[in-house]
C-alpha positions as CSV (number, residue, x, y, z in Angstrom):
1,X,183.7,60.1,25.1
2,X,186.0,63.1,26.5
3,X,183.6,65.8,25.6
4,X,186.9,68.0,26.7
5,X,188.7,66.6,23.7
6,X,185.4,66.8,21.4
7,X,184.6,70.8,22.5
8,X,188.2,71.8,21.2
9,X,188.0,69.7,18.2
10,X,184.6,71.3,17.3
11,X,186.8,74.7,17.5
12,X,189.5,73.9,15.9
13,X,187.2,72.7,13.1
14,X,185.3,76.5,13.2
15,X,188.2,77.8,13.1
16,X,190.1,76.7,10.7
17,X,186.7,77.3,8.5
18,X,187.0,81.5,8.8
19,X,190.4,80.8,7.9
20,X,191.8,83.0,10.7
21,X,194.8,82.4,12.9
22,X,194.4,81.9,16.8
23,X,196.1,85.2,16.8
24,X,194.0,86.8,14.8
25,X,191.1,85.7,16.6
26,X,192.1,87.2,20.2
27,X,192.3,90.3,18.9
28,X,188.9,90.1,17.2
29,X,187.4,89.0,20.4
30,X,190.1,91.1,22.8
31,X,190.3,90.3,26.3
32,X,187.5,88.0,26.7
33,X,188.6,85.6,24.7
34,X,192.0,85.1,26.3
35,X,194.7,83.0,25.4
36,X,193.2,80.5,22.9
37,X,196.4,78.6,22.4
38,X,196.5,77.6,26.0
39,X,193.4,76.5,25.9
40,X,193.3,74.6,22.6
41,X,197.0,73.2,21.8
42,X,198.2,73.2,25.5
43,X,199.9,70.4,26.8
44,X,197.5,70.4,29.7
45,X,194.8,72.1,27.8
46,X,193.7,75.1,30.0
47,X,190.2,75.1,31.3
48,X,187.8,77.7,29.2
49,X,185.9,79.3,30.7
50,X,181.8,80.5,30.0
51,X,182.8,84.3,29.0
52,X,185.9,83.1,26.8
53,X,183.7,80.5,25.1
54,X,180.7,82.7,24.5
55,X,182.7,85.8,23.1
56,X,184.5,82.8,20.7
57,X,181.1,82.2,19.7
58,X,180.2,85.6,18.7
59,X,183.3,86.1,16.9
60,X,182.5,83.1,14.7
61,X,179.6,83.9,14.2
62,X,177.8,81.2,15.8
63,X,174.5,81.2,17.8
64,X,174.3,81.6,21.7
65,X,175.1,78.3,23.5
66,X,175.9,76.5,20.3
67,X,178.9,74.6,22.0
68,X,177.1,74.3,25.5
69,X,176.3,70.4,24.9
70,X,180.1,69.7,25.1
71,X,181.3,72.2,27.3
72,X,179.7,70.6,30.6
73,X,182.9,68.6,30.8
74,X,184.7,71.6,31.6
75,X,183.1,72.3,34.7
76,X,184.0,68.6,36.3
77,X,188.0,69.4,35.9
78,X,190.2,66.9,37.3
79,X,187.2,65.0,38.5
80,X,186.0,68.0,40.5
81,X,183.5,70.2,40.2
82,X,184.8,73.5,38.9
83,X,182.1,75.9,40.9
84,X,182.8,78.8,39.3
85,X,182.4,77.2,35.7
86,X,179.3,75.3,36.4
87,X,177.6,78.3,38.0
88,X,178.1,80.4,34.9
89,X,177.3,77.3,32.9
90,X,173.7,76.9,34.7
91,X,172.7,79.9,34.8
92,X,173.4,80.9,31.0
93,X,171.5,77.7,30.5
94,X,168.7,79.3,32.2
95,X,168.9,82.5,30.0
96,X,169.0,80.6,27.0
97,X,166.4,78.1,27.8
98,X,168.8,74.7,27.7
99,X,166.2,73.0,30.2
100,X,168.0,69.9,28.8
101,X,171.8,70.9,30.0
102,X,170.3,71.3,33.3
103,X,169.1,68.8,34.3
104,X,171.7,66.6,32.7
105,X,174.1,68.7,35.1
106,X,172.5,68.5,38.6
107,X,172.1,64.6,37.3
108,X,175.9,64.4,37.6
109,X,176.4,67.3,40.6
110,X,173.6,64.9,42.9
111,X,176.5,62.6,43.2
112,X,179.0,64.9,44.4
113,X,179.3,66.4,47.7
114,X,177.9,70.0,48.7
115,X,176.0,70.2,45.3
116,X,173.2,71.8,47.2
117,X,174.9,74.5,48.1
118,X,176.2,75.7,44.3
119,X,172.6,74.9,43.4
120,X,171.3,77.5,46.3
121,X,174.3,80.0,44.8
122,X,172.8,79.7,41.3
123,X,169.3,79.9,42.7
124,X,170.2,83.3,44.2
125,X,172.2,84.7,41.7
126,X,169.4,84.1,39.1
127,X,166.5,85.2,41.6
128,X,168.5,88.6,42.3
129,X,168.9,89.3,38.6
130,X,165.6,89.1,38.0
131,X,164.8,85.4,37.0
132,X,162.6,84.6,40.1
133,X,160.0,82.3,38.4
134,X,163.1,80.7,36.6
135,X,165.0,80.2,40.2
136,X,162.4,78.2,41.6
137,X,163.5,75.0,40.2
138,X,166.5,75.2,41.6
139,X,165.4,76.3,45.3
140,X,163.0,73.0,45.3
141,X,166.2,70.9,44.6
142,X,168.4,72.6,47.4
143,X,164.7,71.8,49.6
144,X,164.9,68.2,48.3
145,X,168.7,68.0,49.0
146,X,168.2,69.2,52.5
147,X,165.2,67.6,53.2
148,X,166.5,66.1,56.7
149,X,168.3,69.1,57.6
150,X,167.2,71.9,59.4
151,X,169.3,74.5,57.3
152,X,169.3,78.4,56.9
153,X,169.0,77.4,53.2
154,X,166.3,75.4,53.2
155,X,163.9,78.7,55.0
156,X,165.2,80.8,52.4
157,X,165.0,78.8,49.6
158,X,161.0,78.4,50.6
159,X,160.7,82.3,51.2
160,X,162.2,82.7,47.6
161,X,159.6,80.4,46.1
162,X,156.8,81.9,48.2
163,X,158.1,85.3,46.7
164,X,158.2,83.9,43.0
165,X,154.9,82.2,43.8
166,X,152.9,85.6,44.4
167,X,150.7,87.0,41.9
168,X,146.8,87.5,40.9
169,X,146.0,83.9,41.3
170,X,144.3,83.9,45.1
171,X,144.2,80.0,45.3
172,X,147.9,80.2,44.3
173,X,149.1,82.7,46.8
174,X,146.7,80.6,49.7
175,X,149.1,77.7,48.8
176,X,152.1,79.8,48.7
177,X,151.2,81.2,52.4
178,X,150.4,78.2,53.7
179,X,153.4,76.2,52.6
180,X,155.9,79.3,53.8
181,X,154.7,80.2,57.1
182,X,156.0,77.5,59.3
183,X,159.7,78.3,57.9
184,X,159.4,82.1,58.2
185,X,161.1,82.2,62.1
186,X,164.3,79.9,60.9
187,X,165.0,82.5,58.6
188,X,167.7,85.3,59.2
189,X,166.5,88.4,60.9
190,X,166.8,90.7,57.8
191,X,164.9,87.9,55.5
192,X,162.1,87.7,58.5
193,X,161.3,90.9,58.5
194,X,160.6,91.1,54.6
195,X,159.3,88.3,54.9
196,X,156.4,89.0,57.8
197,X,155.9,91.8,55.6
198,X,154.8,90.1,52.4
199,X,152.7,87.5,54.7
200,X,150.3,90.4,56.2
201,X,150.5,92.0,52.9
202,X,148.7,88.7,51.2
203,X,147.0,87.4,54.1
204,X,145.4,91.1,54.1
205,X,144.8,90.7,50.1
206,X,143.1,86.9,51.1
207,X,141.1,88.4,53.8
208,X,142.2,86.6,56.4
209,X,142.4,89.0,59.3
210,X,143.3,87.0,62.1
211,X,146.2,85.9,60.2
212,X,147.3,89.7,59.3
213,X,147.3,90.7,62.8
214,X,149.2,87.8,64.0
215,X,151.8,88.3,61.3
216,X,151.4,91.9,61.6
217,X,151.9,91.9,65.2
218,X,155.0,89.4,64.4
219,X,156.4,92.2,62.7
220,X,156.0,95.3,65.1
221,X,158.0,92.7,67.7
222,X,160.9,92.1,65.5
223,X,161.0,95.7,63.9
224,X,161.4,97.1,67.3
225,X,164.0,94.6,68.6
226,X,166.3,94.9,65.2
227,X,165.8,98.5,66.2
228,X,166.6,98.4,69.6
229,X,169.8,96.3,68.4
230,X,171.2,98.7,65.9
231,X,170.6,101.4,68.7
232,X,173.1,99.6,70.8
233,X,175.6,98.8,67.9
234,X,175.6,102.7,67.7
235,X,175.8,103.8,71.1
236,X,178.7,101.3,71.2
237,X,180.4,102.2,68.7
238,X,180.6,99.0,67.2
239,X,181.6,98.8,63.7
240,X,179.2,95.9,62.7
241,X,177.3,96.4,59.0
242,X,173.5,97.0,59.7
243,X,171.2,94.2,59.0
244,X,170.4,94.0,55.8
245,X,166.7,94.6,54.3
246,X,164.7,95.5,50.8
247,X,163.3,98.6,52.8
248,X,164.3,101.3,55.5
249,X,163.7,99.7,59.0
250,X,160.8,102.3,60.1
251,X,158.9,100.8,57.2
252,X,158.7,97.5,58.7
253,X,157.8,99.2,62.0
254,X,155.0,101.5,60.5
255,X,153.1,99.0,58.3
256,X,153.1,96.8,61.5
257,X,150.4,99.1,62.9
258,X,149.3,100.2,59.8
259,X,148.3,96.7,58.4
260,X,146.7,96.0,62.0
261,X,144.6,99.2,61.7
262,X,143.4,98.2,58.7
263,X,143.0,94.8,59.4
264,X,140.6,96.1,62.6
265,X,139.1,98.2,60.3
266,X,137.9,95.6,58.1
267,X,135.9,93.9,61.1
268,X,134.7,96.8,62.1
269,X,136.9,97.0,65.4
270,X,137.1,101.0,64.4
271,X,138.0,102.5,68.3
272,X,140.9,99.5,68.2
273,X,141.6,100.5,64.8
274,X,142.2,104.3,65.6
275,X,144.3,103.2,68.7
276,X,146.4,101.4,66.3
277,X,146.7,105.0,64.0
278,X,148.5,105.9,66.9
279,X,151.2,103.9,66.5
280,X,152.3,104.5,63.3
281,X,151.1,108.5,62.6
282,X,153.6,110.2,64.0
283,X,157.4,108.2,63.7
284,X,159.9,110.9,63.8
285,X,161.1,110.1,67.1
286,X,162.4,107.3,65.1
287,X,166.3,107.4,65.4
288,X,168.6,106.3,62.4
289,X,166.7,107.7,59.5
290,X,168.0,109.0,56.6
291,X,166.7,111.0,53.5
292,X,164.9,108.1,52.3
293,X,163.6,106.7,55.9
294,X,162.2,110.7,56.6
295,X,160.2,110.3,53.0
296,X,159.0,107.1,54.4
297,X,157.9,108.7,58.3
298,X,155.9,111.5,55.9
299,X,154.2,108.9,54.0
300,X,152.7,107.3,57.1
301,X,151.8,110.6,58.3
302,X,149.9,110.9,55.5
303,X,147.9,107.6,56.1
304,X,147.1,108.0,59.8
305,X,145.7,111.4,58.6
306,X,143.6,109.6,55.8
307,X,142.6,106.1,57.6
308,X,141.6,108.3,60.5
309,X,139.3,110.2,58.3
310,X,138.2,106.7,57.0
311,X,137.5,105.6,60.6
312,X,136.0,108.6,61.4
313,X,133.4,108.5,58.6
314,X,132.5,104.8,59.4
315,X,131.9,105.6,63.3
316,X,129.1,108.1,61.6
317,X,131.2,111.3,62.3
318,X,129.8,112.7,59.2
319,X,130.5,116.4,59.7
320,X,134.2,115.6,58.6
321,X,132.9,114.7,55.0
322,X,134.6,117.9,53.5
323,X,137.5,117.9,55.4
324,X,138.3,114.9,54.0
325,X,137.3,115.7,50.4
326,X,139.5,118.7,50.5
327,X,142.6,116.1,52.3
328,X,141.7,113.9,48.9
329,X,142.0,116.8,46.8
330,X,145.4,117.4,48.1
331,X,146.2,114.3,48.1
332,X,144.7,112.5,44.9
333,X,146.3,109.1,45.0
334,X,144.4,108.1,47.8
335,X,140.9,109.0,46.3
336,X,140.3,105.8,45.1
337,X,140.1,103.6,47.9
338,X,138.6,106.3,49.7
339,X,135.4,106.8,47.4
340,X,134.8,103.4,48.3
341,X,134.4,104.3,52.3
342,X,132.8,107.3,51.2
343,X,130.6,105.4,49.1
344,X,129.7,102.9,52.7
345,X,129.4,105.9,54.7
346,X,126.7,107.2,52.4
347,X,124.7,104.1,52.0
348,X,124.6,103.4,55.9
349,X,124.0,107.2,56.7
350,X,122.0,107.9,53.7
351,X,124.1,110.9,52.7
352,X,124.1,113.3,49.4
353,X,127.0,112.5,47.5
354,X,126.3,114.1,44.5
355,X,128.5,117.3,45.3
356,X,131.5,115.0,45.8
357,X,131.4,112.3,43.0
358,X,130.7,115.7,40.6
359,X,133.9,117.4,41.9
360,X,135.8,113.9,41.4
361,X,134.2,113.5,38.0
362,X,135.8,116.5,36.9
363,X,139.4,114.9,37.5
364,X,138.8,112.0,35.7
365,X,138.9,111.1,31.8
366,X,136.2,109.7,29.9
367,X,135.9,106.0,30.2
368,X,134.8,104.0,27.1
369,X,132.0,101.5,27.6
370,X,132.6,98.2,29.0
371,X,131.1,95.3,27.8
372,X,127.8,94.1,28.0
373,X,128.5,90.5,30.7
374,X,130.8,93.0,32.5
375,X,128.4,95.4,33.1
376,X,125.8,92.7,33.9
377,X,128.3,91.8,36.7
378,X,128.7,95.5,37.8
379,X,124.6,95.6,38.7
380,X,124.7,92.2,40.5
381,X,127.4,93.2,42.7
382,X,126.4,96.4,43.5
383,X,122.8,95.1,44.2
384,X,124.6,92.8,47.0
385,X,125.7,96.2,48.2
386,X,122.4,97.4,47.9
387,X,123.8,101.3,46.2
388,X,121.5,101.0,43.9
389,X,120.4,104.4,44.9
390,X,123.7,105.8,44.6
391,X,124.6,104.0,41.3
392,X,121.2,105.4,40.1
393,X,122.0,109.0,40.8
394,X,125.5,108.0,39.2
395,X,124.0,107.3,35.8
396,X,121.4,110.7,36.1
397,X,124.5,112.5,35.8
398,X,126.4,110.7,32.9
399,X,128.6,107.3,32.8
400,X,131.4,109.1,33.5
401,X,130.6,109.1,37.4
402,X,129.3,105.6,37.2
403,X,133.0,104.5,36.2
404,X,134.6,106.3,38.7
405,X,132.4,104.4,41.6
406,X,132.8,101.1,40.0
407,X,136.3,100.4,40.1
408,X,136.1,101.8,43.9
409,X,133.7,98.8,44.8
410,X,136.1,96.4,43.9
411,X,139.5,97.4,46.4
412,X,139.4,97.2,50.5
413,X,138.6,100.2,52.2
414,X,142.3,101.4,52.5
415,X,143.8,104.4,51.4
416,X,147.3,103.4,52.3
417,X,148.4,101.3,49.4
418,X,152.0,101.5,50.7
């Protein structure tokens, strides 16, 4: 059956139903719709294309895709793939939810050459306009395509997936780490960097801290030589576009020794960790920065001021306590992770927190009850962290400070939740 021959006839039939001439019709539909007589009683029957056969659509007053099932012979014109067709085609299958069209498509593309690479286009296409989960099916068929080749589009097309593959699930993103990180240094520079990012930012959310300083350390290298390279480009005057990433470079640069601090933190490697503040507290020697990348240099600032704080606390320094309370006061979106270290600090040192969690009580709404199991939870963890002193003088004073503790027990001791 020539579906090409059975997609016009279907129209013709429409049309001829709202009793409308072809005329009459293009200037309904405007300049989408194009020249319909070319396309419908042409001798050689002009391709349509997606945009033209959607806006006809509309203007008859038909659902979305309702002429999709015949229009895949339009992409295959002249027994070649028209790329620019089937692309569209795809990926408005995708929005509508044709699961069926799709894979009857890449059933026929499989058998012609370079499919893999219009599948990688659609992939991208859909993942950069916000359908990552939906892209993911199409990356593992460029992977399954390529799978004896060693191609640029085979690392990316796993970094994609890893990035749709994220979320709350901790087994999930294990799998998604372990499955990515072998591909991460055949990717290009730009994508390594975000990528080496994202791996110390969920190896650090896994806990596993010899992986975030490897990865992290990863980083700081490649930060500093992109850097040093985009130095050059500028001192030449070479006209070459920078390398392109999701953030400003000094970000990548920064959370290198941020994430490493933290990381050293976390083990209790505190002088290592402070030597580490060092490298990321004070970045306005870095060159290239814009508006946006001096926001970013003030931000880590900000950290080293608070992690060192942190540290400080930890080590036992506890003379600092309202020095830091009054840096939290300025600085409120950093109190919560930091109650927790206070909340350490004062269970190792067996210090009087009663001052502090009133002053924080007093910024903080009322929080309705919480179930009963949940509560139950609450006791048994905080038992393991034996503050049942603390959670005692908590409840003295009213439920309201006992909810501003809890949630603290449950996030890492960082302030820097860049």
């Amino acid at each position: 059956m020539d579906y090409r021959i059975t997609l016009r006839g279907e129209l013709e039939k429409a049309i001829d139903e709202t009793g409308c001439t072809l005329s009459q019709l293009e200037e309904k539909g405007g300049t989408q719709i194009g020249n319909l007589s070319a396309c419908l009683r042409g001798k050689t029957l002009r391709p349509i294309t997606m945009k033209q056969l959607d806006k006809l659509t509309e203007v008859l007053g038909l659902p979305e895709g309702y002429y999709y099932e015949f229009y895949l012979a339009e992409c295959f014109y002249k027994d070649r793939v028209a790329r620019s067709r089937m692309e569209s085609f795809l990926f408005r299958c995708v929005e509508l939810g044709k699961t069926d069209l799709i894979m009857k498509a890449i059933n026929i593309l499989v058998e012609h050459p370079k499919y893999t690479e219009l599948l990688f286009s659609v992939a991208e296409k859909l993942y950069l306009s916000g359908y990552a989960k939906e892209s993911v099916f199409f990356y593992e068929e460029v992977i399954e395509g390529e799978k004896y080749n060693h191609s640029e589009r085979i690392a990316i097309s796993h970094y994609r997936i890893f990035r749709a593959s994220i979320g709350s699930n901790a087994k999930e993103n294990y799998k998604a780490v372990i499955r990515f990180e072998s591909f991460r240094n055949k990717l290009p520079e730009g994508f390594q960097l975000d990528a080496l990012l994202q791996l110390v930012n969920v190896c650090y959310t896994l806990e596993f801290w010899p992986m975030v300083e490897q990865f992290a350390e990863e980083l700081r290298a490649l930060s500093n030589i992109v850097y040093l390279e985009e130095l050059r480009k500028l001192d030449n005057n070479r006209s070459e576009p920078p390398i392109e990433t999701e953030r400003h470079l000094v970000v990548y640069y920064g959370k290198s020794y941020l994430m490493k601090s933290l990381t050293l933190s976390k083990q209790g490697r505190y002088e290592e960790a402070k030597a580490c503040i060092k490298g990321y507290e004070d970045l306005g020697w870095f060159k290239l920065l814009d508006d946006l990348g001096k926001k970013e240099v003030a931000k880590y600032s900000q950290f080293a001021k608070g992690n060192r704080y942190c540290i400080e606390l930890l080590l036992g320094n506890t003379d600092m306590l309202d020095e830091f309370i009054n840096f939290l006061t300025d600085h409120p979106t950093h109190t919560s992770g930091a109650l927790l270290v206070i909340l350490e600090a004062a269970n190792t040192y067996r210090l009087n927190i009663d001052h502090i969690l009133e002053r924080f009580a007093e910024a903080y709404p009322q929080t309705s009850h919480q179930s009963g199991y949940l509560l139950i939870g609450i006791l048994g963890f905080i038992i393991k962290k034996r503050f049942i002193s603390l959670i005692g003088s908590c409840m003295k004073k009213g439920w309201k400070l006992f909810y501003i503790v809890f949630p603290c027990l449950f996030r890492p001791i960082n302030i820097a939740n860049h």
